[in-house]
N, C-alpha and C positions, 0 to 999 in steps of 0.2 A: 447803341450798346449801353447795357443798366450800369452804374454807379458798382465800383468794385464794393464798396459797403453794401451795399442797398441790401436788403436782406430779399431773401427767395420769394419769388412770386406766391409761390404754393402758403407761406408764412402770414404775406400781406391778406390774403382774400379770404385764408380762412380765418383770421380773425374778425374782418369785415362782416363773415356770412352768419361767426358767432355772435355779433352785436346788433344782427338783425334778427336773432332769436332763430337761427336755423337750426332744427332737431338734426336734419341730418349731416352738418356738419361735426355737431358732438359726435356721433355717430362715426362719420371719418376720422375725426380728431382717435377718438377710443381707441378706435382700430390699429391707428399709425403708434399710437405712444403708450396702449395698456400693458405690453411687454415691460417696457421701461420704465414706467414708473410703478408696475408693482414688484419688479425687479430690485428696484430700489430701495422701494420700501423694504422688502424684504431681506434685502441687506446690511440696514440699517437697524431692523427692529428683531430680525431672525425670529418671527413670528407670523404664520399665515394669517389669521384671521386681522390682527393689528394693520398687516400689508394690505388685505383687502380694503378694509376701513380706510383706509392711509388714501388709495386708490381710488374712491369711492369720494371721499374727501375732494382731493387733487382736482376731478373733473366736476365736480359740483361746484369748486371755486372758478373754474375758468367759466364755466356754463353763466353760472353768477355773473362773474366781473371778467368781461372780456376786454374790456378795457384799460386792466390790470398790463396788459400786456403790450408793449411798446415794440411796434419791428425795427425802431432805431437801435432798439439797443443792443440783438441779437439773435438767432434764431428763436422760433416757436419750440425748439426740442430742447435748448437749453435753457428757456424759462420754465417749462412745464418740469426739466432736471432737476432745476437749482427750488422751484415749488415744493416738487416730492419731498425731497431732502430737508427743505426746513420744518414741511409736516410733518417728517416723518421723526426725525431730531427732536420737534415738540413733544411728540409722543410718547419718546422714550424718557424723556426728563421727566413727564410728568409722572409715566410707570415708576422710573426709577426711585422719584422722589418720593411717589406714595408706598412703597416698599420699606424705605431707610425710613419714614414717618411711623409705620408700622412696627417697626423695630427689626429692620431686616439688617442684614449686614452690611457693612463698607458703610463710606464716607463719601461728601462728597465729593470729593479728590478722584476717590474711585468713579463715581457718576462721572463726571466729565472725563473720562481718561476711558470707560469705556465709549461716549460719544463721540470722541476724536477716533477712539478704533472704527467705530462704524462707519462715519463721516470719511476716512481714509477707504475703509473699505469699497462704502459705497462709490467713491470718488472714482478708481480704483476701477471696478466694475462698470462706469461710464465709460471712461476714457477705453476700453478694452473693446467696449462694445463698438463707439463711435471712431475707431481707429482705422485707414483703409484694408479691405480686406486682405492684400500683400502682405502688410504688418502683421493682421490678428492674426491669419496663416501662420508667421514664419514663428511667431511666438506661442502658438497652440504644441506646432510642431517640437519646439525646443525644451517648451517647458512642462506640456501634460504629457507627450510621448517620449520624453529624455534621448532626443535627437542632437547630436551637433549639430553644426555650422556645415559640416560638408554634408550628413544626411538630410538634413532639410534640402539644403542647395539642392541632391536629389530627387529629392520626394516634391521640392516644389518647380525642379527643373527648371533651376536659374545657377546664375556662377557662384561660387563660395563668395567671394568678394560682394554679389548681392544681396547673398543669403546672408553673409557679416552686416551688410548695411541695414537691411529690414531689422536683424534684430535691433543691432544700435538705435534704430529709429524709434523704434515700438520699446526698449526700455527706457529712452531717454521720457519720453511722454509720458509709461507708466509712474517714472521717478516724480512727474509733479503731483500725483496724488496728495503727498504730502505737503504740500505746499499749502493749500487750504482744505477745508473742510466741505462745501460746493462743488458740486460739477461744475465745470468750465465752461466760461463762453458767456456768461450772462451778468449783468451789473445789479441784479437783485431781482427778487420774488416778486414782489409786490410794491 
C-alpha cells in the first residue's frame, strides 16, 4: 500500500515523462489542466486574450522546467493552480501599473485591493471546481437555482439532513478562499 502522502502515481510519471522531453506528455498534461488554468486566468485577469497568453505561458514553463515541480510537495494540479495564479496576478500588476503610470485612475491601494478580489475570486473558482461532486451539486442546486435544503434533498435525492450537511461542507471550504490568495494545496510555484 503507497504512503498516505505519496502523491498520485499519475503526478510522479508524468513529470518524469516531461523531464525526458515527452511531446506527448504536454499534450496529456494540456488536455488534463487547459480548462483550469485558462479558467483561472481568466478569472483573475477577466480578459480573454491575456488568459490565453497566461495559458500559453503556464505550459511553456512546465515544458521548460519540469523540474520545477516537486511531487513531495503536492499534487501536479495544484502546482500547475498555484503557477496560473502567480502568472496570472503578475500580469495584472503589471497591466495595472502601466495604466496608473499612464495617468490612469486609482492608486495603488486600488491595484492591490483589486488583486486580492481576483486572487479571492480566482481561489474561489478552484476550490468550486475541485470540490466532490455531492458538494458542487448541492451547492449549484442552492445557490444558482435558489433551491432550499429540502429541494435540493429532492432534486439530489438524499435526506434534508444530507442535503444540510453537503451544503455546510461545500460552504465551509468555499469560506477559505479568503484566507489566501493561491489555490490550495501546494507550498509554492516555483
Amino acid at each position: 500500500m503507497a504512503k498516505k502522502d505519496a502523491p498520485p502515481r499519475w503526478d510522479r510519471k508524468m513529470q518524469q515523462r516531461l523531464a525526458r522531453g515527452e511531446a506527448a506528455a504536454l499534450g496529456e498534461l494540456y488536455d488534463r489542466f487547459a480548462s483550469l488554468v485558462h479558467g483561472l486566468a481568466h478569472t483573475v485577469l477577466a480578459d480573454e486574450r491575456a488568459a490565453d497568453s497566461v495559458t500559453r505561458e503556464v505550459f511553456t514553463h512546465v515544458w521548460e522546467h519540469p523540474d520545477a515541480y516537486d511531487p513531495k510537495q503536492g499534487p501536479l494540479r495544484s502546482w500547475v493552480a498555484t503557477l496560473t495564479h502567480r502568472l496570472a496576478v503578475q500580469r495584472l500588476r503589471a497591466t495595472e501599473t502601466a495604466a496608473l503610470a499612464q495617468g490612469g485612475h486609482g492608486t495603488t491601494e486600488d491595484l492591490e485591493r483589486k488583486v486580492r478580489h481576483a486572487s479571492v475570486a480566482a481561489r474561489a473558482d478552484y476550490i468550486v471546481q475541485a470540490m466532490p461532486v455531492p458538494l458542487r451539486a448541492a451547492l449549484e442546486l442552492a445557490y444558482f437555482q435558489r433551491r432550499d435544503y429540502r429541494q435540493t434533498a429532492t432534486d439530489l435525492g438524499v435526506t434534508e439532513d444530507e442535503a444540510r450537511r453537503r451544503l455546510r461542507l461545500g460552504l465551509q471550504l468555499l469560506s477559505t478562499a479568503h484566507d489566501a490568495g493561491a489555490p490550495p494545496g501546494y507550498g509554492g510555484a516555483v
